[in-house]
C-alpha positions in Angstrom: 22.8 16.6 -23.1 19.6 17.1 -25.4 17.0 13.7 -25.4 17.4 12.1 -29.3 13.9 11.8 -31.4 13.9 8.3 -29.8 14.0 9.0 -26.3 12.1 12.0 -26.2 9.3 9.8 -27.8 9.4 7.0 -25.1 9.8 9.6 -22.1 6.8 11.0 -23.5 5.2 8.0 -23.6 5.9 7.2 -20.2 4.5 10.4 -19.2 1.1 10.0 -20.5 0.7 6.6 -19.5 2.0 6.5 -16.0 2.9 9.8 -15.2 0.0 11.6 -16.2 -2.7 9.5 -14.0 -0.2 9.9 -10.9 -1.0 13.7 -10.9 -4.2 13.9 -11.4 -4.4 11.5 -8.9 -2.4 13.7 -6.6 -4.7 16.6 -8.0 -7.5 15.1 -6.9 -6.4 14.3 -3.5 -4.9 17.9 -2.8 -8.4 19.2 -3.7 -10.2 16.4 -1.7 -8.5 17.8 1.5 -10.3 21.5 1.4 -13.5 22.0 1.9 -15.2 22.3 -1.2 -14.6 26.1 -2.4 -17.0 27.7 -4.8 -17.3 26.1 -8.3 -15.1 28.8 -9.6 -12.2 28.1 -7.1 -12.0 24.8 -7.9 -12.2 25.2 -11.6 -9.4 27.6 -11.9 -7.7 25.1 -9.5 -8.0 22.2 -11.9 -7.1 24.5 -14.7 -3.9 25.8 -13.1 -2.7 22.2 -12.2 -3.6 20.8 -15.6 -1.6 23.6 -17.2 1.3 23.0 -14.7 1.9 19.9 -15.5 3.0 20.6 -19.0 5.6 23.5 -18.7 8.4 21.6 -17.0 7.9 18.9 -19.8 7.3 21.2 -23.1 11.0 20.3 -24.2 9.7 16.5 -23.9 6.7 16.9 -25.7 8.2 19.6 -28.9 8.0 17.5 -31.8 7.1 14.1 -31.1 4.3 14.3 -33.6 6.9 15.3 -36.2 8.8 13.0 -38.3 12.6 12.4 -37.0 14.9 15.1 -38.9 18.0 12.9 -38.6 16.2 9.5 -39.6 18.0 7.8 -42.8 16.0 8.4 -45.8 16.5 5.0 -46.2 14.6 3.6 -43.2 11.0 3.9 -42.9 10.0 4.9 -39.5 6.9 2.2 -38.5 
């Protein structure tokens, strides 16, 4: 069952807000527990994880910044 314009909006929201600074939280913390690699290591670290992060959500995230397709040309979306 696809997420309406709505939903998708306010799990996205929730996300960013909470979701968001719980893993990089848990990024830091798996990083924090090796010994500190070479800059490089632990930049393409950070990079992988901060890419990861995204992929599983990408259906989430497809056009939120878009206006809603099905919205009555009526309303006005505020």
């Amino acid at each position: 069952m696809a997420l309406s314009y709505k939903a998708r909006r306010r799990v996205a929201l929730l996300v960013l807000v909470v979701g968001l600074p719980v893993y990089i939280a848990l990024c830091l913390k798996l990083v924090s527990l090796f010994e500190r690699p070479s800059l490089w290591v632990e930049l393409a670290i950070y990079v992988g994880m901060g890419v990861l992060w995204a992929i599983p959500l990408k259906s989430v995230f497809m056009g939120i910044g878009q206006p809603d397709d099905q919205a009555d040309d009526n309303q006005d979306d505020v």
